[in-house]
C-alpha positions in Angstrom: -37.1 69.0 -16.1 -38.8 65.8 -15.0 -42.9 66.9 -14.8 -43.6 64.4 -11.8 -40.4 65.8 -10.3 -41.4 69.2 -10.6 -44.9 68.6 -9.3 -43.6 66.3 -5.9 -40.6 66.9 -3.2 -40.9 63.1 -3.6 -37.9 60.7 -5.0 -39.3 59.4 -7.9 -37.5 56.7 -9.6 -36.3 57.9 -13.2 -36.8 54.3 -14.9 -40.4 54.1 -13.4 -41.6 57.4 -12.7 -42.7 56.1 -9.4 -42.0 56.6 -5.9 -42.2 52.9 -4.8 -40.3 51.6 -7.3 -41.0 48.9 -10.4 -39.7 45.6 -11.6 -38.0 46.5 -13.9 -34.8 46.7 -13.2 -34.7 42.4 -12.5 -32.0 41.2 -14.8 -29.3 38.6 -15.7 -25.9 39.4 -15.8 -22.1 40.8 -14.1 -22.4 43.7 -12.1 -19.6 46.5 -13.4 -16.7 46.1 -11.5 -16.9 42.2 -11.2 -13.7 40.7 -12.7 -13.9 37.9 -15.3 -10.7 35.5 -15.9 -9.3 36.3 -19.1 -6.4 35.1 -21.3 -4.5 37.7 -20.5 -5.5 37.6 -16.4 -8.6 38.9 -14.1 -10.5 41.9 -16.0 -13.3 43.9 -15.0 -16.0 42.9 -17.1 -16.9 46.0 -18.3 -13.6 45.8 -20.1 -14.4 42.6 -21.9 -14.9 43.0 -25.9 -16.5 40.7 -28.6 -13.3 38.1 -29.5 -11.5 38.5 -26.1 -11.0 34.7 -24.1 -13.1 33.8 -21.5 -12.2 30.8 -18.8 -15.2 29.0 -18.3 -15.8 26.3 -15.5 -16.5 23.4 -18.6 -14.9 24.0 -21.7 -11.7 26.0 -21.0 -11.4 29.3 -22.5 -14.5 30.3 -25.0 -14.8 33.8 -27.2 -17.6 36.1 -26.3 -19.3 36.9 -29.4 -21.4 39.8 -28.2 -21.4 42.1 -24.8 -24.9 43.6 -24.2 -25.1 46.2 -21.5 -27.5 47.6 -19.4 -27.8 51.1 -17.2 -29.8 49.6 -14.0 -31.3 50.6 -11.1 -31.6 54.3 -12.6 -32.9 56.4 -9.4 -33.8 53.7 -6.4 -36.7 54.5 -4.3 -38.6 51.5 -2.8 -37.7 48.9 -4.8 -39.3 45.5 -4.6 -37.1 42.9 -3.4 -37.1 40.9 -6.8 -34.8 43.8 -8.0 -32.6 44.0 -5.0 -29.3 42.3 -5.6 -27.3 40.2 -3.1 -24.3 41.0 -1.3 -22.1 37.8 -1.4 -19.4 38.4 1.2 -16.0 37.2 0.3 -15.5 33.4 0.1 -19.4 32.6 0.4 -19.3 30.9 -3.2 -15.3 31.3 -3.5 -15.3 35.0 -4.3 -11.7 36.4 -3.2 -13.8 39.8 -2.6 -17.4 40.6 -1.6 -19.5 41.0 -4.9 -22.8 42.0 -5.8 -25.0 39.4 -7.5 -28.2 40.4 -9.7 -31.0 38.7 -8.3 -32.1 37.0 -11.6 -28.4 35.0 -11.8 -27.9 31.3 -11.5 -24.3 30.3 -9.6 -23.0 26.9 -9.5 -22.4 24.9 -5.9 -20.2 22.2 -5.0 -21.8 19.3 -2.9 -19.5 16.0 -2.1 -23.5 14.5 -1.4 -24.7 14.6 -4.2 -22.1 12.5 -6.4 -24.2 9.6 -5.9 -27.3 11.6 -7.4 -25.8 13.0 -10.4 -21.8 12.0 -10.6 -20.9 15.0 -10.1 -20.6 17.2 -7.1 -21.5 20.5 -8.7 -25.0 21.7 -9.0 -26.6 25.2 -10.6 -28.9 26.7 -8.3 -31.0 30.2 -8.2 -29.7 33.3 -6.5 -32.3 33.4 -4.4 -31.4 30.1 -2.5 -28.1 31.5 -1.3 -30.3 34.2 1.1 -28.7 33.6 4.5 -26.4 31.2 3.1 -22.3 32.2 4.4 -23.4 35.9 5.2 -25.6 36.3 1.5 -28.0 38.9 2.0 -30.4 41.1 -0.1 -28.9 44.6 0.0 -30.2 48.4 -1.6 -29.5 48.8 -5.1 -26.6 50.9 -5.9 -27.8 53.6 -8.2 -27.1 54.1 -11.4 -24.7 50.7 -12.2 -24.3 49.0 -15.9 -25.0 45.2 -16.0 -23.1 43.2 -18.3 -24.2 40.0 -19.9 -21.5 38.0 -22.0 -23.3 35.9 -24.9 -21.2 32.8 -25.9 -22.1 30.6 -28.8 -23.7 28.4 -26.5 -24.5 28.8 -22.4 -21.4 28.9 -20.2 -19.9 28.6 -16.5 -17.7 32.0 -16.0 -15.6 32.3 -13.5 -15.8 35.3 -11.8 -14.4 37.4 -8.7 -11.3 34.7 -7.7 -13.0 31.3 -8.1 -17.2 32.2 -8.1 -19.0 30.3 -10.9 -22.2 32.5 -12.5 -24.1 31.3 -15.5 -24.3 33.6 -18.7 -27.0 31.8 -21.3 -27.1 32.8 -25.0 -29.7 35.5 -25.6 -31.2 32.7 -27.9 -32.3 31.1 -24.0 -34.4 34.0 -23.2 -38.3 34.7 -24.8 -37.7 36.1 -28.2 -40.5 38.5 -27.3 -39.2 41.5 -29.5 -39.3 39.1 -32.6 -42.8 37.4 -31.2 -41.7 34.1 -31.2 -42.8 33.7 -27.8 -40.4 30.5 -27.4 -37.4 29.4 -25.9 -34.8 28.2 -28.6 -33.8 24.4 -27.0 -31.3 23.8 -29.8 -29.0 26.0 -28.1 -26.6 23.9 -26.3 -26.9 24.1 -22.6 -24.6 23.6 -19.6 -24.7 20.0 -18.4 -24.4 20.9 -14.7 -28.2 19.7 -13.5 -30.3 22.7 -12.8 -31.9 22.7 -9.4 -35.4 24.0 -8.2 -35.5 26.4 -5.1 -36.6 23.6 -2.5 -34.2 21.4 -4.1 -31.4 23.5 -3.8 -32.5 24.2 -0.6 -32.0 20.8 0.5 -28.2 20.8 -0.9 -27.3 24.3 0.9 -28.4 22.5 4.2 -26.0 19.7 3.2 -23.2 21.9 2.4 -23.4 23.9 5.5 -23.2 20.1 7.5 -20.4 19.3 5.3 -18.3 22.8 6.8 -19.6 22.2 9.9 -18.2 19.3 10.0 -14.5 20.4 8.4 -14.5 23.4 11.2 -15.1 20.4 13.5 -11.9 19.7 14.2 -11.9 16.8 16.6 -14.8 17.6 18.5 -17.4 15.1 19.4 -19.8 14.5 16.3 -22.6 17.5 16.4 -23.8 16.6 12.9 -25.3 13.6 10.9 -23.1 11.6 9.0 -21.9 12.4 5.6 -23.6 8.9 5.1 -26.6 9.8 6.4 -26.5 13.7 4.4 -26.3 11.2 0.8 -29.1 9.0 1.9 -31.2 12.6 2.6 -30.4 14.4 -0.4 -30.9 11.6 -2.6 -34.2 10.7 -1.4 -35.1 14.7 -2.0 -34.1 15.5 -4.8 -35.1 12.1 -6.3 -39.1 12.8 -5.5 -39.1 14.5 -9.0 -37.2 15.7 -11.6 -33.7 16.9 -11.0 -33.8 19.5 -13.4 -35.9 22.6 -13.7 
């Protein structure tokens, strides 16, 4: 039996041995459970194995060349919100079903605006920017749930949960700090979606929640800015620095 446990009535988390709860638990990666488009159709991704097909949002369907997996969120007490998933409630980033979404994942967003700025429409933004956004909301960790990350030969745009877009980087994106390097390996190839920063991206969700508002319109008097006018903001934003992070 656990000491701490036996000495306190207390919950004490299992991966920290505290009763408030850690940071480790933060991580990259599907939650079991989420379903992955596959060759052979939707799959949970705790079913996927090194060689099966993945669709990805870019290049069509890619091998996964290694699953890693990860027991999370062991015993939750008080955890700090960095660990605390999301809920994303179905159709909020074009899930067909509500999903949980690790707070340390990247999804991609579509924006007409922002064409202009990039040519393209579809930007890669933080987690943590959809808070409030369509319903998104921190919620308790489940306990005791695997995490899957799928490592490609180089990062890639999965689609998950009926039409969602999450990022899964190569492990080679991540400090090395087990082998000491210390460094981030940029000769992996990297998705060419631009990379937003949290303000930035905050600036495109406002944009995108005008551009609804104004599709739910439907012929009433004009409530909102111009999609004009939204361009002219979002460019001026997003151009005061670097578009990518």
């Amino acid at each position: 039996m656990n000491i701490l446990k036996a000495l306190s009535n207390s919950h004490v988390c299992e991966q920290s041995q505290s009763e408030t709860g850690c940071a480790q638990c933060g991580i990259n990666g599907l939650v079991s459970d989420t379903k992955v488009l596959t060759q052979v159709g939707w799959r949970a991704v705790e079913m996927v194995r090194p060689g099966d097909r993945i669709q990805t949002f870019e290049n069509g369907f890619q091998s996964v060349l290694q699953v890693d997996d990860h027991l999370i969120w062991h015993e939750p007490v008080d955890c700090p919100e960095c660990v605390c998933p999301f809920h994303v409630p179905k159709g909020a980033i074009g899930n067909n079903k509500a999903m949980i979404l690790p707070s340390d994942n990247k999804v991609v967003l579509k924006c007409n605006a922002l064409i202009p700025v990039f040519g393209q429409a579809h930007v890669l933004v933080n987690a943590q920017s959809l808070v409030e956004f369509a319903g998104v909301r921190r919620q308790d960790p489940p306990p005791k749930r695997r995490i899957y990350q799928l490592r490609f030969d180089k990062e890639e745009m999965v689609i998950v949960q009926g039409g969602a877009v999450v990022s899964c980087p190569t492990a080679h994106q991540f400090l090395d700090i087990f082998a000491g390097s210390g460094e981030v390996d940029y000769s992996v190839e990297m998705s060419r979606i631009p990379r937003l920063s949290d303000e930035q991206a905050d600036a495109v969700i406002s944009c995108i929640e005008t551009e609804l508002a104004e599709q739910n319109r439907k012929g009433l008097p004009p409530l909102f800015e111009s999609k004009s006018k939204m361009r002219v903001k979002a460019r001026r934003f997003i151009r005061r620095g670097s578009a990518f992070v």
